[in-house]
ZAMARGU-4260 file (C-alpha; in steps of 0.2 Angstrom, whole numbers, plus 5000, padded with zeros to 4 digits):
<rodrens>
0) 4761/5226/4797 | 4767/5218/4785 | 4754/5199/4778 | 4759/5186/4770 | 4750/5175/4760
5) 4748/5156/4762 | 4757/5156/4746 | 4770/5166/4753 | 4772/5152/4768 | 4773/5139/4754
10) 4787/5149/4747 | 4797/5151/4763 | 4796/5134/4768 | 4801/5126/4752 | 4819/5137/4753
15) 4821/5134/4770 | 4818/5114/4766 | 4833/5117/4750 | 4843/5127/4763 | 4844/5114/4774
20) 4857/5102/4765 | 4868/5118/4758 | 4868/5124/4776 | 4875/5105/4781 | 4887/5108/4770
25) 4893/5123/4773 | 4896/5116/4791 | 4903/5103/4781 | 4918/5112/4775 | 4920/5122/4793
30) 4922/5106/4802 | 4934/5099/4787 | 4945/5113/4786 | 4947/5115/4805 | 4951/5095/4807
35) 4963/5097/4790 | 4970/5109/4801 | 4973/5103/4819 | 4979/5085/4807 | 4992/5095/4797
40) 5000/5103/4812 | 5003/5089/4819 | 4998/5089/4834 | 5008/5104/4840 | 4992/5112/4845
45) 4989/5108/4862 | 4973/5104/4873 | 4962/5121/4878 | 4962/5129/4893 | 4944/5129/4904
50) 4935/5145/4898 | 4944/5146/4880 | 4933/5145/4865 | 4931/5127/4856 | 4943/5135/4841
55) 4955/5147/4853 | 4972/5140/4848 | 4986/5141/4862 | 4999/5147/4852 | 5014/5147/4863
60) 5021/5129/4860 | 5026/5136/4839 | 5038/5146/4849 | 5041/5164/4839 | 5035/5178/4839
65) 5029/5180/4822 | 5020/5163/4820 | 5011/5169/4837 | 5004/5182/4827 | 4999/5171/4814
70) 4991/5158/4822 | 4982/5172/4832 | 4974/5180/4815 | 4968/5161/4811 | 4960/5160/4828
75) 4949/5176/4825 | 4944/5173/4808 | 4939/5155/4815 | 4929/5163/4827 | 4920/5175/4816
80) 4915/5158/4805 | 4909/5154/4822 | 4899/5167/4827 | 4892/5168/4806 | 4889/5148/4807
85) 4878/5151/4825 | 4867/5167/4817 | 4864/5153/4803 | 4857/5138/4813 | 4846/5153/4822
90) 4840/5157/4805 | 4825/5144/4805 | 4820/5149/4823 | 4820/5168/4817 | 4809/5165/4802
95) 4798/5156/4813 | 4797/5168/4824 | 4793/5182/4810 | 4778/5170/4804 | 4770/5169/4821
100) 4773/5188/4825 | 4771/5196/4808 | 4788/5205/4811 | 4799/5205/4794 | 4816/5210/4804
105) 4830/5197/4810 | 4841/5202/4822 | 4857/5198/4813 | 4869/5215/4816 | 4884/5208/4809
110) 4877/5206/4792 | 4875/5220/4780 | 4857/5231/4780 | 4847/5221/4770 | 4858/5208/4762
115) 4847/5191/4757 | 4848/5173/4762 | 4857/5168/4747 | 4872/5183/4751 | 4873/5177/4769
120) 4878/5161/4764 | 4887/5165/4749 | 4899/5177/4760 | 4900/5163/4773 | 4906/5151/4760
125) 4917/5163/4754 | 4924/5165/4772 | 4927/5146/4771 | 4940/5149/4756 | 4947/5162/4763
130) 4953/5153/4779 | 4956/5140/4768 | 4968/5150/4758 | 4976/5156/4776 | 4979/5141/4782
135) 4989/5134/4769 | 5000/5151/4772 | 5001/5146/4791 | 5006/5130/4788 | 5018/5134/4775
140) 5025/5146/4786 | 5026/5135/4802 | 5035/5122/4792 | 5049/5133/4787 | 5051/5142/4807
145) 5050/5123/4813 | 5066/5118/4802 | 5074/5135/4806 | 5071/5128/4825 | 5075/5110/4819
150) 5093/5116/4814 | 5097/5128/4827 | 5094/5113/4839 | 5098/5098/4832 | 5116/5096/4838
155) 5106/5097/4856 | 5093/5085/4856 | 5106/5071/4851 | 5106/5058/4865 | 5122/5062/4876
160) 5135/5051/4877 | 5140/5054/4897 | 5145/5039/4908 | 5134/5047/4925 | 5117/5042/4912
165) 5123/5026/4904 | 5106/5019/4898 | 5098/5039/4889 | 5105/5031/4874 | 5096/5016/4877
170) 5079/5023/4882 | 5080/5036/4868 | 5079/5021/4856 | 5065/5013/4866 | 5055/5031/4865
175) 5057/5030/4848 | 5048/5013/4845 | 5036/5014/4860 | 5031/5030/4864 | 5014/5028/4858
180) 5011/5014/4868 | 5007/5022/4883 | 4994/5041/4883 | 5002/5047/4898 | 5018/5050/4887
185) 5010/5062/4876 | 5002/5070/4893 | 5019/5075/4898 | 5023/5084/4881 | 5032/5067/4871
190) 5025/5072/4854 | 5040/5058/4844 | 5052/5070/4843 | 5070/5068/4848 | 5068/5084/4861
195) 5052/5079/4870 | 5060/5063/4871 | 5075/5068/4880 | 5064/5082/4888 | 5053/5068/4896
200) 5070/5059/4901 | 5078/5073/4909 | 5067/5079/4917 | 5051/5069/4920 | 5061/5054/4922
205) 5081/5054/4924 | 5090/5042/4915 | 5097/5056/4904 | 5105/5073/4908 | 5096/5088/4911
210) 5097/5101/4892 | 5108/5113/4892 | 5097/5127/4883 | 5080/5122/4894 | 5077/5132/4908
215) 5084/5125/4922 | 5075/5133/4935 | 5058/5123/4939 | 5068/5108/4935 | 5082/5111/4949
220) 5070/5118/4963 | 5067/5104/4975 | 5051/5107/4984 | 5055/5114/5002 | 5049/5102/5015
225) 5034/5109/5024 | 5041/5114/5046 | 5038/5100/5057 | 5022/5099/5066 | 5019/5091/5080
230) 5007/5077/5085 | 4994/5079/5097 | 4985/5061/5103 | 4968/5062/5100 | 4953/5056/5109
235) 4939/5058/5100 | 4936/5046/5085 | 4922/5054/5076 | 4931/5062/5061 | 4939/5045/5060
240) 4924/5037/5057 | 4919/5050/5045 | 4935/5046/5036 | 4933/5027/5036 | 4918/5029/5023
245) 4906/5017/5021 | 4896/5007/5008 | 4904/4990/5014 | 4900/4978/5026 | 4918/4977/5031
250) 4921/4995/5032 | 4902/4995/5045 | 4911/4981/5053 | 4926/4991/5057 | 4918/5008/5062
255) 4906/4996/5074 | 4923/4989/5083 | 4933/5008/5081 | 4915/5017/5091 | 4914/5002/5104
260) 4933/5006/5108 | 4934/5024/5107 | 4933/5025/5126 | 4948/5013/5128 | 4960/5022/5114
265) 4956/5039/5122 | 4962/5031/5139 | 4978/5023/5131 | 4984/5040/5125 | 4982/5050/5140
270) 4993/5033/5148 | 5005/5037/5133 | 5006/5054/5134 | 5012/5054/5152 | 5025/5040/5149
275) 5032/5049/5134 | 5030/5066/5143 | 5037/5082/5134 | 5046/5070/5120 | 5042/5078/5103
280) 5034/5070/5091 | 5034/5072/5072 | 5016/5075/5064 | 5016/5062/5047 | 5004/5064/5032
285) 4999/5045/5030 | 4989/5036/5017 | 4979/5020/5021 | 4976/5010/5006 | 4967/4993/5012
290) 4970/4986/4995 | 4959/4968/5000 | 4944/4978/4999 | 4944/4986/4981 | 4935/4980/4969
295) 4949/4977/4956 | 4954/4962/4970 | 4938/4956/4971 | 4935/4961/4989 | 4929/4943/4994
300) 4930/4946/5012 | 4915/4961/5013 | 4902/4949/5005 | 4908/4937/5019 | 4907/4947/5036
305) 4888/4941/5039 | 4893/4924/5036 | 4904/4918/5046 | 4921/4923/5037 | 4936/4928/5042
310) 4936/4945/5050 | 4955/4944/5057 | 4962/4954/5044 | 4945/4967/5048 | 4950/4970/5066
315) 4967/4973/5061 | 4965/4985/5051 | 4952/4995/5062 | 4965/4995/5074 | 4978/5001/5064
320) 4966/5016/5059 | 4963/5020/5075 | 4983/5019/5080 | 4987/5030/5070 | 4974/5044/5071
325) 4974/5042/5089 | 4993/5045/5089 | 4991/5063/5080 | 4996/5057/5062 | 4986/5066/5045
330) 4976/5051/5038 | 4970/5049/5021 | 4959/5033/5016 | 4957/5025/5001 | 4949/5008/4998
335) 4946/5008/4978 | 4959/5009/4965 | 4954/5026/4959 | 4953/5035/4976 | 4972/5027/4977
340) 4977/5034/4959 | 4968/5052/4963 | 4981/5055/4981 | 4994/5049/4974 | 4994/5061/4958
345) 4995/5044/4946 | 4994/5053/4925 | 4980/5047/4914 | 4988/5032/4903 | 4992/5012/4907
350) 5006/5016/4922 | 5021/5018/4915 | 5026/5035/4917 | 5029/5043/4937 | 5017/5053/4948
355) 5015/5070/4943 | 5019/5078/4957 | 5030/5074/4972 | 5021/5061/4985 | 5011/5071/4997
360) 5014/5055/5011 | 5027/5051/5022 | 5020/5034/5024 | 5010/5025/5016 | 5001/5008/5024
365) 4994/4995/5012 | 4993/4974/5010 | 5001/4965/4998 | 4985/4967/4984 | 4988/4988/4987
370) 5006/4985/4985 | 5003/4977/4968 | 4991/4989/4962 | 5002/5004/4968 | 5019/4995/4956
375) 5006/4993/4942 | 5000/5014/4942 | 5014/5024/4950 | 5030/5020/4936 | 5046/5023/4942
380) 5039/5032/4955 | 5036/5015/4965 | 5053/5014/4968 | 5058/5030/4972 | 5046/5029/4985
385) 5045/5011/4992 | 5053/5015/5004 | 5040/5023/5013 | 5027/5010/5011 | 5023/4996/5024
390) 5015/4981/5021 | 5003/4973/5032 | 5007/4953/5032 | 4998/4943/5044 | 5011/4927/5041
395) 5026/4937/5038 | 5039/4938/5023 | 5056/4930/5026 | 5072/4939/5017 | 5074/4923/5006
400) 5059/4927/4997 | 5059/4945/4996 | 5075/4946/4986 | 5068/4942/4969 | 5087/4937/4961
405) 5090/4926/4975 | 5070/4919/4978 | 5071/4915/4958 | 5087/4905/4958 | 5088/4895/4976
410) 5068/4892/4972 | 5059/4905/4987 | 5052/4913/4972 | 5031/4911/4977 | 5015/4922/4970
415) 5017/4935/4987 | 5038/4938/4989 | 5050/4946/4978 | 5049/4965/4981 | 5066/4967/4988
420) 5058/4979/5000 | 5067/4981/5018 | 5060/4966/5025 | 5056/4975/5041 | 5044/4987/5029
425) 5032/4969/5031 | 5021/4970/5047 | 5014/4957/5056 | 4999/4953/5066 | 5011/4941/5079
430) 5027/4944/5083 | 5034/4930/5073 | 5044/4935/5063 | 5059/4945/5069 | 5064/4949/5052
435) 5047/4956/5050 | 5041/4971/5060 | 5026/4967/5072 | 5011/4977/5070 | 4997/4969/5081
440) 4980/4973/5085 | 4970/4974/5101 | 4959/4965/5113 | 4947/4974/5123 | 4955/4977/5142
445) 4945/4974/5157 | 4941/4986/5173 | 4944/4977/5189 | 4924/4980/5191 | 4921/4969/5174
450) 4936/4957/5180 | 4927/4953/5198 | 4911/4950/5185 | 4917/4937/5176 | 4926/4930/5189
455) 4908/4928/5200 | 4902/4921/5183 | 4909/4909/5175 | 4902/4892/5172 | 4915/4878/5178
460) 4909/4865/5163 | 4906/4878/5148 | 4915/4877/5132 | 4915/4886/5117 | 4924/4880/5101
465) 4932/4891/5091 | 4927/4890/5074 | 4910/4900/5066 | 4913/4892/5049 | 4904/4876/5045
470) 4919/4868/5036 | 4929/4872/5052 | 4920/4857/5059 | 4924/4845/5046 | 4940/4840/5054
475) 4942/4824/5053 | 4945/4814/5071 | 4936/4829/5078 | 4920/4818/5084 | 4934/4806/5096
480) 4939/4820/5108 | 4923/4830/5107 | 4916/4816/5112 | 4927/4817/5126 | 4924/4834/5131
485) 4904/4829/5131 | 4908/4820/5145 | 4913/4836/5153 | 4908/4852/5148 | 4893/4858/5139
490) 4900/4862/5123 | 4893/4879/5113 | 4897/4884/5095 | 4895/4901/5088 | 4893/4891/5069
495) 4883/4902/5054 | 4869/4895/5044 | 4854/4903/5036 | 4839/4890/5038 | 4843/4875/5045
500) 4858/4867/5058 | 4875/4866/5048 | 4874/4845/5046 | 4893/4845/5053 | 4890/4852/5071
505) 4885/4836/5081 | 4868/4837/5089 | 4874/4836/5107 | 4883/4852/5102 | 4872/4872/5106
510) 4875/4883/5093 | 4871/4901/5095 | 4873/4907/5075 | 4884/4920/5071 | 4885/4932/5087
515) 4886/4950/5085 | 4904/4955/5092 | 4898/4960/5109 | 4886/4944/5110 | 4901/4935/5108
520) 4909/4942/5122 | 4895/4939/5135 | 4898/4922/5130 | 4916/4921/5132 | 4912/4928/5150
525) 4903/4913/5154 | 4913/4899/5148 | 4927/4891/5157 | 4936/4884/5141 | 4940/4890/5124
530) 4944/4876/5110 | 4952/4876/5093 | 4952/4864/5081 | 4968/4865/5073 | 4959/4881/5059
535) 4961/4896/5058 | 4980/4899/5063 | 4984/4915/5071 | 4969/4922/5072 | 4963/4935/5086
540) 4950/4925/5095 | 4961/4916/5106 | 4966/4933/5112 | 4951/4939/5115 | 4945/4923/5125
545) 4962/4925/5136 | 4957/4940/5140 | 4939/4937/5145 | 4947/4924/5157 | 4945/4907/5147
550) 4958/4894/5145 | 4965/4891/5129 | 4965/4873/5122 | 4973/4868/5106 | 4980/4855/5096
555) 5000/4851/5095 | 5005/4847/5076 | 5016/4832/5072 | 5024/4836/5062 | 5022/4854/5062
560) 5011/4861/5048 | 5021/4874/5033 | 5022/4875/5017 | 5032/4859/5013 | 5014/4849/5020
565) 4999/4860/5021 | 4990/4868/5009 | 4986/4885/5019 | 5005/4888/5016 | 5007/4883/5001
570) 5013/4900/4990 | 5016/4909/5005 | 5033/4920/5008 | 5039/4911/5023 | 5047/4892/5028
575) 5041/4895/5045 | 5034/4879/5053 | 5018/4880/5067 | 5019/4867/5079 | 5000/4875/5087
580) 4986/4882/5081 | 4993/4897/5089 | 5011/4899/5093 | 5010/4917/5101 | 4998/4910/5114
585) 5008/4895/5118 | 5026/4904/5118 | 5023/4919/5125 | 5008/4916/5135 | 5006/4899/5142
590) 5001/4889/5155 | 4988/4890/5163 | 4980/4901/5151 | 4985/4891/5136 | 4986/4872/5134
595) 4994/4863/5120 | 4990/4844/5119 | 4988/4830/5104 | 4973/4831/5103 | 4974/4811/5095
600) 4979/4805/5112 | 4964/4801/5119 | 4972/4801/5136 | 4982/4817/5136 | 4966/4827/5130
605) 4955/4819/5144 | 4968/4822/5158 | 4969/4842/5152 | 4952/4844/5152 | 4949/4838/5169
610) 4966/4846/5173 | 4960/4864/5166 | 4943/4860/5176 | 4950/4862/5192 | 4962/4878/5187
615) 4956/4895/5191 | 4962/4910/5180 | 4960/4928/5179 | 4956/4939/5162 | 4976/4941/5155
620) 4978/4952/5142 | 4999/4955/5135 | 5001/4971/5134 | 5007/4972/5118 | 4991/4968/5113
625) 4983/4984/5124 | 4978/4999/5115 | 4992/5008/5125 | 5002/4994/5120 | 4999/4993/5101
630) 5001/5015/5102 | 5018/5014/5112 | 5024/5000/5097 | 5018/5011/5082 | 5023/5028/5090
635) 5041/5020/5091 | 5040/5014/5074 | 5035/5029/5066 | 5047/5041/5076 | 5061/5031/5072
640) 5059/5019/5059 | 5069/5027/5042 | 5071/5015/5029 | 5075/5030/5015 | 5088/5037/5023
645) 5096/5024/5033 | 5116/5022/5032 | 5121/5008/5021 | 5128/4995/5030 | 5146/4992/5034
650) 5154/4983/5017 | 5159/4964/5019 | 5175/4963/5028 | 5178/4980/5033 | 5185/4985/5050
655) 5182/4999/5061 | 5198/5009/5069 | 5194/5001/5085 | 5181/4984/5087 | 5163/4991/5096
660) 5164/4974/5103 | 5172/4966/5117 | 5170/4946/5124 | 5157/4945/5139 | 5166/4941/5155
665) 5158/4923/5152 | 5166/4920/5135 | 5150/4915/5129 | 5144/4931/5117 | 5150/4947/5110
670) 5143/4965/5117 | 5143/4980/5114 | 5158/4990/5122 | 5154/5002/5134 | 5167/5014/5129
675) 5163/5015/5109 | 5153/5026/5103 | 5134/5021/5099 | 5132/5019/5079 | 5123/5037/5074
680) 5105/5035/5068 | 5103/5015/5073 | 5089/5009/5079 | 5086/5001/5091 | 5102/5007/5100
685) 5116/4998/5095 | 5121/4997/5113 | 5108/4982/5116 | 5116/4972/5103 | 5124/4954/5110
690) 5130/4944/5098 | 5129/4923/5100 | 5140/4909/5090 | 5121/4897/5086 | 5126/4880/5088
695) 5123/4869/5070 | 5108/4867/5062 | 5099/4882/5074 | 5092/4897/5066 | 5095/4913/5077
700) 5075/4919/5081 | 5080/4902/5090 | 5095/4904/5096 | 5090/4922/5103 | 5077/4916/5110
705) 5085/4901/5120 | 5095/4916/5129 | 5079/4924/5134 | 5084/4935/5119 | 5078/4942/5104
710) 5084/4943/5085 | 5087/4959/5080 | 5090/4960/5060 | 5096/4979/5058 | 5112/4973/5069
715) 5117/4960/5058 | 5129/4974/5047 | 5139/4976/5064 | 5143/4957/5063 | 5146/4957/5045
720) 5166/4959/5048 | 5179/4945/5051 | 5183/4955/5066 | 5168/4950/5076 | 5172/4929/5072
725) 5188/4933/5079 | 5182/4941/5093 | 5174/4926/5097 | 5189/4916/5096 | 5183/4909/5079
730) 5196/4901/5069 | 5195/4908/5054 | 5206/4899/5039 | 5196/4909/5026 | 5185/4922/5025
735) 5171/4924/5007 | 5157/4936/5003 | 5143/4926/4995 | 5125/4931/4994 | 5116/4919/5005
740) 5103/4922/5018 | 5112/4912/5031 | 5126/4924/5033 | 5139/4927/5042 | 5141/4910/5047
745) 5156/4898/5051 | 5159/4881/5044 | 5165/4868/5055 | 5173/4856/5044 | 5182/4868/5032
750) 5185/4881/5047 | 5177/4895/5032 | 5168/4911/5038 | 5156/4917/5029 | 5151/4935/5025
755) 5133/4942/5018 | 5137/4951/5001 | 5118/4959/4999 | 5111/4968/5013 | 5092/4965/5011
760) 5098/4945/5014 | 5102/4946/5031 | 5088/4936/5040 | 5085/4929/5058 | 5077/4914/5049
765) 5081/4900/5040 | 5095/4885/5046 | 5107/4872/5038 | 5117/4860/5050 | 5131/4864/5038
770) 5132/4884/5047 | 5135/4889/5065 | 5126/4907/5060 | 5132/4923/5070 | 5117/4930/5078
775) 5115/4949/5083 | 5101/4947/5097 | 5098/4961/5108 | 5083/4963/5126 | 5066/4967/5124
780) 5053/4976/5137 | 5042/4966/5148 | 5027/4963/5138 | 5031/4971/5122 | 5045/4961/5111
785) 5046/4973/5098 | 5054/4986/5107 | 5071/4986/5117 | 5072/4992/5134 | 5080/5010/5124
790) 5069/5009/5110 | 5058/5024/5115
</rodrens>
């Protein structure tokens, strides 16, 4: 046993306390020598691997085989300082250790038998020097492979001068001045130097030709596209609801509505799935980005669902979800910006640079907020693969103010337009918009048991007004003809407030609060009339009355509210005009489930009241707006909707060998001729198409539609030919191409026809009473306008 004397401890701690700033020191120059190091290289040493050692080098990106070697003996001799630096900072805990114990030896193998502090230090410091000494005859030697290198390929990393790339050159130069501006440059090997410069454009992006002396292989091997499945309709939603997340009370609201329908959708596929028999269906991978609700766009609507706010958008989406998990698809859900970067494979940096790795979706369903969010993070990426994104779009986005050159010069330019997307990719919640494609949503369908309920049960003189906003019921005007209806019917509201009576709901008026969802519908149940008060437009509650066997009141606009007079519209993609609160249910539904009356003739309002009064109607639901309704639309639009590989239309002025027209036997309209052979790959069938001469001033969706017709954009491309004005004995004293979203049309005065020159203009809206237009209109299936009668 070896003692020590308190003078002894004195001793010991007064050279540990003098060691302490040398030891700093000698750390000191480690950490020195390795940064000088990793500085004077470059940058050529790249990021470790999981498991490697904080000072392994990878060697491989120097190249040859001897400064492998080289590098290799640096790494070691790093990692013995290392290990020497570690047995150091144990030293202090040892000596304790031998204090408390009264054991005088330190585990310290690697240092010679009985060599002293001082030594220990003294050969670690003289390992310092050492590597020192080795590193300057690395990086001398690196320096002379790296110009051997330089000269051996300099002649091959010049930018090429070859007319299939004509802007490398260009983007070489932009490289050269901005590659630092963005990390995820240097995350795909740009390090400033000409060849990962023309690395990165050959190969990550492509404005430059792929390198003769890179290895070709990884570069040339497309993946191979994963075999078909097929779907399978599913009926339970559980893993759905599992998928929806939660955490919101937007995203609780959705699940509430998807659980208290899950009986209806699973009875709409089986429906389905014997109307569609053994017809295969393709299994897509679809992401769901519901870009309203990140946080990066505020997500005002979530703080809002306990309040009264609007929850249209909510139910559509909630139905979309369930659409297409129902019909069989892969579903992935994101509803933050960061969930949304993490599927798509989006590289660490600012957005600027493509997706690393091929997208994984074949669809992707978003809002106009996700869109944005996906052009700012995805590079050039976006649009390589825009064409598989649709765009939810409750109001719709007309072709004038999609195409951003033509929106910016004839003034369509607004905050939502300009994506020069196909403009069928935007979907709509009412069938509006031919242009557009209609997605919808769903009302809850009754059982004949539920419909012999309500009609034992409804209350002659009870009326609900539709409106659970407070600022609804500032309309001005509004106390004249509810005043009127007093007289009546026993008016309910279904208004949110927190302590007291909103002040704006008049006294005589019973307001319930905000209703949970299946409150509401009780309610509905018992009333006889469902009023609106001009706000909101469009919105699903009308729908959803209708079908609990209400009638529909609403106000007729004079003139008709867009974005020329009403603020809602203002900014808005779209020159539609609303002459109702709700065009769908006055257009398409009607009397006498839907009434439309000014509402500032005092006289016309009282005499529909007492009219309605006196009408007896059943539940109506369309049957578009069925879950087997909304599963047959989407099933149709995903089996068959390609905008990436779609032909390109037929050029301006070209001909066919033989006309696919003929004249009807009335002379009134061009069809399709039974003998020609249907266009390959169009959809809907070409063979529906009939094409109609509008008289001036008339836009086709109206000129379709007075022919008990709809507009059908995709066949515009079949009219766009001087042949089809002369079939329709149009004189034709000159035919021009111009890019104008009225096209084809005819001129009267000037007998000039008019041909489209930019495909994504062809629209079913818009009107001039300059232009008879040419309209491709084609038949639709009872109950479901989106779809031709052999569209599925």
């Amino acid at each position: 046993m070896i003692t020590v004397n308190p003078d002894g401890k004195i001793m010991v701690r007064r050279c540990l306390v003098t060691l302490r700033p040398f030891r700093l020191f000698v750390l000191g120059i480690g950490f020195f020598s390795l940064c000088f190091l990793m500085t004077s290289l470059g940058g050529q040493l790249s990021a470790r691997r999981p498991g490697d050692s904080p000072f392994t080098i990878r060697t491989e990106v120097l190249g040859g085989p001897e400064s492998r070697g080289v590098l290799r003996k640096m790494s070691d001799l790093l990692e013995l300082m290392a290990k020497r630096m570690d047995a150091l900072a144990r030293l202090e805990n040892g000596t304790e250790l031998h204090r408390a114990s009264g054991d005088g030896h330190f585990a310290a193998d690697r240092f010679p038998p009985g060599a002293g502090l001082m030594e220990r230090i003294q050969a670690i410091a003289q390992n310092v020097s050492d590597i020192a000494v080795k590193v300057d005859q690395i990086l001398r030697h690196s320096l002379v492979l790296h110009s051997k290198v330089s000269e051996g390929r300099r002649d091959q990393c010049e930018a090429p001068s070859d007319p299939k790339f004509p802007d490398c050159s260009g983007k070489v130069e932009w490289m050269r001045a901005r590659w630092t501006s963005d990390p995820c440059y240097a995350f795909f090997g740009v390090d400033g130097t000409e060849c990962s410069f023309l690395i990165y454009l050959s190969e990550v992006e492509w404005f430059c030709p792929p390198l003769p002396w890179r290895n070709q292989t990884a570069t040339q091997m497309a993946p191979k596209p994963l075999p078909k499945v097929q779907a399978v309709f599913r009926s339970n939603l559980s893993h759905l609801l599992e998928l929806m997340g939660s955490g919101k009370e937007s995203l609780i609201f959705m699940k509430k509505r998807t659980k208290r329908l899950t009986a209806q959708w699973a009875l709409a596929a089986q429906r389905l799935a014997q109307k569609l028999g053994s017809v295969w269906r393709d299994q897509k991978q679809i992401l769901v980005h519901i870009g309203f609700l990140t946080e990066e766009s505020g997500d005002v609507f979530s703080p809002r669902v306990l309040k009264g706010g609007p929850l249209g958008e909510m139910v559509q989406w909630a139905d979309i979800l369930a659409t297409l998990y129902v019909l069989g698809h892969g579903l992935r859900i994101t509803v933050s910006l960061k969930e949304l970067q993490s599927n798509l494979g989006v590289p660490p940096g600012r957005g600027n640079c493509p997706l690393t790795m091929p997208l994984p979706f074949d669809l992707i369903y978003t809002d106009y907020h996700g869109l944005q969010q996906m052009k700012q993070h995805m590079g050039l990426s976006f649009k390589k693969y825009r064409c598989r994104i649709r765009v939810i779009d409750t109001f719709g986005t007309e072709p004038a103010y999609n195409h951003e050159e033509y929106a910016t010069l004839h003034g369509y330019r607004t905050n939502w337009g300009y994506w020069n997307l196909n403009p069928k990719q935007f979907m709509t919640m009412f069938p509006h918009t031919p242009d557009n494609s209609f997605m919808g949503f769903v009302s809850e369908e009754l059982n004949e048991t539920e419909k012999q309920l309500i009609r034992g049960g409804k209350a002659s003189n009870m009326a609900v007004v539709y409106g659970k906003e407070a600022s609804i019921w500032k309309l001005q005007g509004k106390d004249k003809f509810l005043g009127v209806l007093n007289k009546y019917m026993e008016i309910h509201g279904t208004v949110y407030y927190e302590s007291q009576r909103p002040p704006e709901v008049p006294a005589f008026v019973k307001n319930h609060g905000l209703l949970p969802q299946p409150e509401f519908q009780q309610l509905l149940r018992k009333a006889k009339l469902f009023i609106g008060f001009g706000f909101p437009y469009e919105g699903p509650a009308p729908l959803e009355a209708i079908a609990n066997g209400c009638v529909f009141l609403q106000a007729r606009f004079s003139p008709p509210h867009s974005s020329l007079n009403h603020e809602f519209f203002r900014g808005k993609p779209t020159s539609r005009e609303l002459f109702s609160q709700h065009p769908y249910a006055e257009n398409f539904i009607g009397k006498p489930h839907v009434w439309t009356v000014d509402y500032n003739n005092s006289e016309e309002f009282e005499a529909a009241i007492k009219a309605i009064m006196r009408t007896q109607v059943d539940p109506y639901l369309p049957y578009e707006y069925s879950c087997e309704g909304m599963l047959e639309r989407i099933h149709a639009y995903i089996q068959h909707q390609d905008f990436c590989a779609a032909p390109g239309p037929v050029p301006p002025g070209a001909r066919a060998p033989q006309s696919p027209f003929v004249l009807a036997p009335n002379a009134t309209h061009l069809e399709w001729a039974q003998n020609a052979s249907s266009a390959p790959g169009a959809w809907p069938p070409a063979h529906s198409l009939r094409a109609w001469l509008a008289t001036a001033g008339r836009a086709c969706t109206d000129a379709c539609l007075d022919h008990g017709l709809i507009c059908e954009p995709s066949f515009f491309p079949f009219l766009n030919s001087r042949d089809a004005f002369q079939k329709l004995q149009v004189p034709c004293d000159s035919t021009e191409s111009e890019m104008n979203h009225l096209y084809p049309a005819f001129a009267q005065p000037g007998r000039e026809c008019f041909l489209q020159k930019e495909p994504l203009l062809f629209s079913c809206a818009g009107s001039s009473t300059k232009y008879h237009r040419l309209c491709p209109c084609r038949d639709f299936r009872k109950g479901q306008v989106a779809l031709c009668q052999d569209c599925l």
